[in-house]
N, C-alpha and C positions, 0 to 999 in steps of 0.2 A: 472758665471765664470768671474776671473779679467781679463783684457785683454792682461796683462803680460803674463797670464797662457796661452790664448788663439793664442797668439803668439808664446809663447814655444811649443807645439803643432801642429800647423802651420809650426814653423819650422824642426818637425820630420818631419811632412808631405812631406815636398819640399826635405830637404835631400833623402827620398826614394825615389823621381820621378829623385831628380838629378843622384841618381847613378842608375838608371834603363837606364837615357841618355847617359851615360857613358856607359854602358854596349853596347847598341846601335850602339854608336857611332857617336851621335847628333852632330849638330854645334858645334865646338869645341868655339867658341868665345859664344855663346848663355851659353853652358854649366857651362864655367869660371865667366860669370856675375851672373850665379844663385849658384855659392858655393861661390862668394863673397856675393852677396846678403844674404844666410843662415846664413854666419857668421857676419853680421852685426846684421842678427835681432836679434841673441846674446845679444846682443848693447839696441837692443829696447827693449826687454824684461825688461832688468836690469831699464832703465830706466823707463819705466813705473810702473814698482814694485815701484818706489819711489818718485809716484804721481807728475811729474809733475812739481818737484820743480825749474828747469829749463829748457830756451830751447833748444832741443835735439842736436842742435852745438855746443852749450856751454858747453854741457855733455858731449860729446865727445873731444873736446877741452882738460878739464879739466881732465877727467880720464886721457887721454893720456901724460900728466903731471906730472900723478902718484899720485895726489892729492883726495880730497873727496867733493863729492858734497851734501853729507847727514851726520848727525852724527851716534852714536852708536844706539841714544834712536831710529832713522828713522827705522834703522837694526831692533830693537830686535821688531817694531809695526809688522813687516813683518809675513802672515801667517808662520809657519814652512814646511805645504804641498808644499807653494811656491816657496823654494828656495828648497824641493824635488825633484821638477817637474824639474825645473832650470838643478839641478843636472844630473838628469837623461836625461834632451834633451840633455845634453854635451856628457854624457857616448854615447848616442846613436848614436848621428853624427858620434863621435871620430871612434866606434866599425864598422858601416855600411863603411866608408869612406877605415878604414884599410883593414877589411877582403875583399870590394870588390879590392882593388888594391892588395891584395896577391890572388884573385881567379885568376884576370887577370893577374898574373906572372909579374905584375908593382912592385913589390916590397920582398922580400925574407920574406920566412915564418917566421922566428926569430924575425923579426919585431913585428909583432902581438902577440907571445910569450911574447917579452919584455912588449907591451903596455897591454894586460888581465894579466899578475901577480903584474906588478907595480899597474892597479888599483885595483887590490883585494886586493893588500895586505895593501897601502894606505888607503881605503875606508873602510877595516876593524879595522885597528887602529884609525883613525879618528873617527868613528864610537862610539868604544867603550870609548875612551875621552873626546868625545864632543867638540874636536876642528873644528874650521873652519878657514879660512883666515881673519872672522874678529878677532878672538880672538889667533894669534898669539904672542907669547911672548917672544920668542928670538929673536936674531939678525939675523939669518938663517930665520927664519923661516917670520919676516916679511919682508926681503929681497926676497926673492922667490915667496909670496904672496901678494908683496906689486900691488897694482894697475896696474902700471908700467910695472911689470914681466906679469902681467896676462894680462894686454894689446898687450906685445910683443908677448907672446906664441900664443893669440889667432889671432892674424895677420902670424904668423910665421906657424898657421896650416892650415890657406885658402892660403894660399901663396901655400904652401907645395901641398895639396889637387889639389890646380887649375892645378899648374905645372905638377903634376903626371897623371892628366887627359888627359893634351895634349901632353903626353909621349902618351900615351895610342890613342888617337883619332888625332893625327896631328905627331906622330912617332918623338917628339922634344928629344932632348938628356936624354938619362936617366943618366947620370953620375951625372951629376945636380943635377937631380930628387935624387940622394943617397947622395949629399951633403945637399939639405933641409931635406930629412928624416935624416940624422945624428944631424944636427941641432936642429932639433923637439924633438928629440928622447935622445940627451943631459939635454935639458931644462929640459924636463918633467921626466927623473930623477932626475934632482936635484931637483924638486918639490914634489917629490914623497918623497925624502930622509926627504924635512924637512917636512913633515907632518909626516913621521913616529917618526923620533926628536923629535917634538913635541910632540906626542900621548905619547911618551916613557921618557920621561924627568921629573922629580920631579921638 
C-alpha cells in the first residue's frame, strides 16, 4: 500500500473517532486540534502521492499560492485508485462531519440536503466527462478549481467543522457557526456549478 493511500485511510479512521468525541462531548480544545489535524493530513496525502518532490513546508507554502509543485506528466504517473481513494476520504469526512452536526440539531436539515444533491449531481456529471480539476478548461472552471480555491474551501471546512463542534461541546455562539456554514455552503456551490459547466460544455 502507498503511503498517501495509507494516510487517506488513517484519515477516515480519525474523522470517525473525532466525531464519536464530539458526540461525547470530549475536550473541546483536544477535539478542535484533531479536526485540524484531519484536515491537514488532506495536505499529506496530496503530497506524498507526489513523491517527495519537495519539503512539506515549501509544499504548503507554495500550494497556498495557488501555484504547482508537480506538472501535468507528475498528475497523469499517479495510480487512478489513488486519487479514487483521495476522492472518497473527502466525500466521507465532508458526509460524517454534516450528518453528525444535523443529528445534533448544530445545524438545519437542508444543509445536508443541499451538500448530498450537489455531490451526486456533480460527481455524476464529472464522472461521465472525465473531467477533474486538473483538466479544467474554462475560465470558471479553473477559477473555482484553481489551487487556491481548493486551498481556501478546504481551510474554510475545518474552520467551519471546528467552530460547530464547540457550538456543540463548549455552547459558543451559533450564529457564527450559520455564518461559516453559509460561507462553506456558497463556495461549494459555486464549485459544484463549474464542474457541472464543465461536464456539460462543448
Amino acid at each position: 500500500m502507498r503511503s498517501a493511500d495509507a494516510v487517506t485511510i488513517f484519515r477516515v479512521l480519525l474523522v470517525f473517532a473525532i466525531a464519536y468525541l464530539i458526540y461525547l462531548k470530549f475536550d473541546a480544545a483536544i477535539v478542535v486540534a484533531l479536526i485540524l489535524v484531519a484536515f491537514l493530513l488532506d495536505e499529506v496525502d496530496g503530497y506524498l502521492a507526489l513523491g517527495h518532490k519537495t519539503n512539506f513546508l515549501k509544499y504548503l507554502a507554495v500550494e497556498a499560492r495557488g501555484k504547482h509543485v508537480y506538472s501535468k506528466d507528475d498528475v497523469s504517473k499517479l495510480p487512478k485508485y489513488g486519487s479514487a481513494l483521495d476522492i472518497a476520504g473527502d466525500r466521507i469526512t465532508e458526509y460524517t462531519f454534516w450528518i453528525l452536526f444535523t443529528y445534533l440539531d448544530v445545524v438545519p436539515l437542508f444543509i445536508l440536503f443541499i451538500v448530498v444533491i450537489r455531490n451526486s449531481l456533480s460527481d455524476a456529471f464529472t464522472h461521465v466527462s472525465g473531467k477533474t480539476f486538473h483538466n479544467m478548461n474554462s475560465g470558471f472552471g479553473k477559477i473555482a478549481y484553481s489551487h487556491l480555491a481548493r486551498g481556501a474551501i478546504g481551510a474554510s471546512k475545518a474552520v467551519t467543522f471546528a467552530y460547530l463542534a464547540l457550538v456543540y461541546i463548549s455552547h459558543w455562539p451559533v450564529s457564527i457557526g450559520y455564518v461559516l456554514v453559509a460561507y462553506v455552503i456558497t463556495f461549494f456551490l459555486l464549485r459544484g456549478a463549474a464542474e457541472i459547466y464543465e461536464a456539460t460544455r462543448k
